[in-house]
Backbone as CSV, one residue per row, in Angstrom:
resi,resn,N_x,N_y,N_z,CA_x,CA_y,CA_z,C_x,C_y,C_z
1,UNK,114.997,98.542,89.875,113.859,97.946,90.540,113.887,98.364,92.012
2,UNK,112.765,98.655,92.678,112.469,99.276,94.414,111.968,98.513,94.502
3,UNK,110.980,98.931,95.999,109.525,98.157,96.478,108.826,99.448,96.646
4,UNK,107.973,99.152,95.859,106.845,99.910,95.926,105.794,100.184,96.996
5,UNK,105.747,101.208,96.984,104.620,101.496,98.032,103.240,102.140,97.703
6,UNK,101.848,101.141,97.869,100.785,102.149,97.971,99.936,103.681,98.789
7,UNK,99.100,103.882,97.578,98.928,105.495,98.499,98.124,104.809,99.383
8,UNK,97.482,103.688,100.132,96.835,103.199,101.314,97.635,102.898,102.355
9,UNK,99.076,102.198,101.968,99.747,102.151,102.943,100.910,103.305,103.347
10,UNK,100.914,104.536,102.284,101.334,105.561,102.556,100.494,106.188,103.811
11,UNK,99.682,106.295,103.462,98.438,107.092,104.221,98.597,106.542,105.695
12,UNK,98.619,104.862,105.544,98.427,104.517,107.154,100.303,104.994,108.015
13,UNK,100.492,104.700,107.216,102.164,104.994,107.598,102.249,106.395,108.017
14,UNK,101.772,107.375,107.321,101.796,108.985,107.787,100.873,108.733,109.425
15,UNK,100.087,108.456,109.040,98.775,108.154,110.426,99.454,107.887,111.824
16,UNK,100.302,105.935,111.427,101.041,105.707,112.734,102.236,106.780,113.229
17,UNK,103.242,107.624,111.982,103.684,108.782,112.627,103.528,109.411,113.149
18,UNK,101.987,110.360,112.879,101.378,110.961,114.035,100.601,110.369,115.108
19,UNK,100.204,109.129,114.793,99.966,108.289,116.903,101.068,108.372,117.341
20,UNK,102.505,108.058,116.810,103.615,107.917,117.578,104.554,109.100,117.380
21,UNK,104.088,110.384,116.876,104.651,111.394,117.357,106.632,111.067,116.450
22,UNK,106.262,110.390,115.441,107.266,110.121,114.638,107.764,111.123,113.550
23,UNK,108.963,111.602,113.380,109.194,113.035,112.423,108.950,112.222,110.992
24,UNK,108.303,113.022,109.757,108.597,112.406,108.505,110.215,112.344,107.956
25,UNK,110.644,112.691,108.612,112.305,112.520,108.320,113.098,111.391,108.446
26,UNK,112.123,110.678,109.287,112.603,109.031,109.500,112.487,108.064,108.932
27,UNK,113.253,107.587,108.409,113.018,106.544,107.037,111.995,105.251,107.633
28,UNK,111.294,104.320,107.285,110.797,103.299,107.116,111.728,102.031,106.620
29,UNK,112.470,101.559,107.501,113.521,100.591,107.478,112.186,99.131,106.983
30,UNK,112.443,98.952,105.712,111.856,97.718,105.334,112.861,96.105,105.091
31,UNK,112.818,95.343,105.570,113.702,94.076,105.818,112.736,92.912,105.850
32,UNK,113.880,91.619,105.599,113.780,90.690,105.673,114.411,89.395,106.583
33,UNK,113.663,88.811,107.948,114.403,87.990,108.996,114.203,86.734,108.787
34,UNK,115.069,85.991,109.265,114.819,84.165,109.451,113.567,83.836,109.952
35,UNK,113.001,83.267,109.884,111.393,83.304,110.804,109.877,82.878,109.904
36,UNK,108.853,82.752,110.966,107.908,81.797,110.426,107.675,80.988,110.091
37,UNK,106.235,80.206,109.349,106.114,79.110,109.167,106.430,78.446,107.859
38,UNK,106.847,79.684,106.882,107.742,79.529,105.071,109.042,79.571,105.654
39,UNK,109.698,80.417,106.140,111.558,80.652,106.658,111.828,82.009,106.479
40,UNK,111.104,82.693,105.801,111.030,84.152,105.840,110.028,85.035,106.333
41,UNK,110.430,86.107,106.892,109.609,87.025,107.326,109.679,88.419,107.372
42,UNK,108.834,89.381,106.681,108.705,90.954,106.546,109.376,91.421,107.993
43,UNK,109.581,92.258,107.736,109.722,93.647,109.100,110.256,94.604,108.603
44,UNK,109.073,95.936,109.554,108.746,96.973,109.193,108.904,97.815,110.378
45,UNK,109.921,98.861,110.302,110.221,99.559,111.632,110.786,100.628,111.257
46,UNK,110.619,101.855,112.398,110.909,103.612,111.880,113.059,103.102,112.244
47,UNK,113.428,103.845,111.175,114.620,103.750,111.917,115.115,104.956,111.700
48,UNK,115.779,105.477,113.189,116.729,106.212,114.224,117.328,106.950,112.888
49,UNK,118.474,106.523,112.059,119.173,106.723,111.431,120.772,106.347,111.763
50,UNK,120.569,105.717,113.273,122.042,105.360,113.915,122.060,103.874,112.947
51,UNK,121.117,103.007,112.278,121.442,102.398,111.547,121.534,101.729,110.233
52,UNK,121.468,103.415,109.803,121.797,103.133,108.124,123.248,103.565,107.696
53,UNK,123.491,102.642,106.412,124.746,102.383,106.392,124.965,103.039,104.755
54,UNK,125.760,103.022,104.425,125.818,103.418,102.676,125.805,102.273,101.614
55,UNK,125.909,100.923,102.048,125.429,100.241,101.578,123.801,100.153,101.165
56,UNK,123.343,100.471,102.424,121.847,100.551,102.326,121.088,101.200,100.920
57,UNK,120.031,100.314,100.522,119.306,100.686,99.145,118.205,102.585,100.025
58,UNK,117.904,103.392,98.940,117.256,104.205,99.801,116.508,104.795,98.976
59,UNK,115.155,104.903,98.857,114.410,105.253,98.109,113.247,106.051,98.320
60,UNK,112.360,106.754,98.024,111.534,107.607,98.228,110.132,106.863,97.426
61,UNK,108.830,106.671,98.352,107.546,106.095,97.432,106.463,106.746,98.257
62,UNK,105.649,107.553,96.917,104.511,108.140,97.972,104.351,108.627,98.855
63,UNK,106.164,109.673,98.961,105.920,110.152,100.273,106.868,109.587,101.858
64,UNK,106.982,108.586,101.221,108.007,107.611,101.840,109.023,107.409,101.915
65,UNK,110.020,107.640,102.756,111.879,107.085,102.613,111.820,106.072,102.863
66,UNK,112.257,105.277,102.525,112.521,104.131,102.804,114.033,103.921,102.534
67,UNK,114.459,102.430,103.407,115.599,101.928,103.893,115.540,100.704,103.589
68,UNK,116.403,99.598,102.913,116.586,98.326,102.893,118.136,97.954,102.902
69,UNK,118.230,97.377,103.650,119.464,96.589,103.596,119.686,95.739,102.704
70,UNK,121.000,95.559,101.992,121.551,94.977,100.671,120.560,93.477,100.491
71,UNK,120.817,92.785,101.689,120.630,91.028,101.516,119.349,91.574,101.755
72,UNK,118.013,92.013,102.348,117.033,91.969,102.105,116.398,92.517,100.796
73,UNK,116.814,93.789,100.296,116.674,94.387,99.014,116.462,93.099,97.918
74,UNK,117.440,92.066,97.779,117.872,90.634,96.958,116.455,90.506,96.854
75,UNK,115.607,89.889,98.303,114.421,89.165,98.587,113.224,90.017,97.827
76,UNK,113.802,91.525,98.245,112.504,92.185,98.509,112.048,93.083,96.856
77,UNK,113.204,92.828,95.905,113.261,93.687,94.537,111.712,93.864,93.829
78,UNK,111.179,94.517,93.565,109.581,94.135,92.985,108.600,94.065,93.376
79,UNK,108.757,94.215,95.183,107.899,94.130,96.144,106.696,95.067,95.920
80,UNK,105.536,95.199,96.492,104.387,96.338,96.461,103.787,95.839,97.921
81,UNK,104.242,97.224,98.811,103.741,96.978,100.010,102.020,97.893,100.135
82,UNK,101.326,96.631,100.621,99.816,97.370,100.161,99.475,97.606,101.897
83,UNK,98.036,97.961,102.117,97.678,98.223,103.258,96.191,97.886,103.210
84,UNK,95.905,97.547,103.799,93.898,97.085,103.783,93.494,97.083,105.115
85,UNK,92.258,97.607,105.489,91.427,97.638,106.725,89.677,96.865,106.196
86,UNK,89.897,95.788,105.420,88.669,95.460,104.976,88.216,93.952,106.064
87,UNK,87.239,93.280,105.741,86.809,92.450,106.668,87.646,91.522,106.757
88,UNK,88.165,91.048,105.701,89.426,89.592,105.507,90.627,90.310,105.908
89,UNK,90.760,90.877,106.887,91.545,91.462,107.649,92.145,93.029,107.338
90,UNK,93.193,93.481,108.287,93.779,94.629,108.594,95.384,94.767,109.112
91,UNK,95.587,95.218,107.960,97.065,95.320,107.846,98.036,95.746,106.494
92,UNK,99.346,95.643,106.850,100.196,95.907,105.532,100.482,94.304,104.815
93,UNK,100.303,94.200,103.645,101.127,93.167,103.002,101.564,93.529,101.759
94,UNK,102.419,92.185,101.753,103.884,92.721,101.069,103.648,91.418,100.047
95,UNK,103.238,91.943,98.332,102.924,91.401,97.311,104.685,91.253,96.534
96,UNK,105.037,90.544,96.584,106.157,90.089,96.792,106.399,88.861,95.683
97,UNK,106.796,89.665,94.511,107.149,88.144,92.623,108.214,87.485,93.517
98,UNK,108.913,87.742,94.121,110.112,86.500,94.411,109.553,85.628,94.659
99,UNK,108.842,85.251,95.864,108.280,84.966,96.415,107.489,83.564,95.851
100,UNK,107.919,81.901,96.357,107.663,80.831,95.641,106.484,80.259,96.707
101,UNK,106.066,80.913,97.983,105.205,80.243,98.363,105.082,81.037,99.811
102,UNK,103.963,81.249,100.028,103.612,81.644,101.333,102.855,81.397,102.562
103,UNK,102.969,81.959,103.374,102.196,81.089,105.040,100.749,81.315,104.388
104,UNK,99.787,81.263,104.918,98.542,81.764,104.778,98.027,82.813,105.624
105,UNK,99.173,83.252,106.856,98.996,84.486,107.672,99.729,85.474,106.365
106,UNK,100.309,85.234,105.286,100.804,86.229,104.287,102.116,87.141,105.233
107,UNK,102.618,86.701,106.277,103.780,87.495,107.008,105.080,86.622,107.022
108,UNK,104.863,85.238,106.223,106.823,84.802,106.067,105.916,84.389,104.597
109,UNK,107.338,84.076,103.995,107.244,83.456,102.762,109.294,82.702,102.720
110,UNK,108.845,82.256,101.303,109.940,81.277,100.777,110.460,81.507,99.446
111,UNK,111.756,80.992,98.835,111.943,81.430,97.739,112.309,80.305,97.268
């Protein structure tokens, strides 16, 4: 089991690389922090490579490397990270079966 990634949020992900002048060689460190108004919260950041470890889960989606750390991987198994620019907003979210209940901003959840 990974987290999946869509070709919409592939697409925006290639996009912010080139606003930020980011190499595709850089994985997409996907995690999970203490935080919000459930107790959990997504985060999504290019990482360096100074901090991946061999523990680390590492996977390829659409184009995508991706990076998860062990204890977030737990949270995140089954995940489908989508992307939308429609009127009910703009952004990535993270469709997430663990997952027993969520904020209504859809950026922490609970298990």
């Amino acid at each position: 089991m990974s987290i999946t990634i869509s070709e919409r949020a592939a697409q925006r992900i290639h996009e912010i690389r080139q606003e930020q002048n980011i190499s595709p060689d850089i994985p997409l460190r996907v995690s999970v922090v203490s935080g919000g108004c459930s107790g959990l919260t997504y985060d999504l950041d290019f990482d360096s490579g100074s901090g991946i470890s061999k523990e680390d889960k590492q996977f390829e989606e659409n184009g995508i490397k991706v990076v998860v750390d062990m204890r977030s991987f737990l949270y995140l198994a089954g995940t489908n990270l989508d992307y939308t620019d429609g009127l009910t907003g703009q952004g990535f979210h993270f469709h997430n079966p663990n997952a027993v209940r969520n904020c209504s901003c859809g950026e922490s959840f609970s298990l």
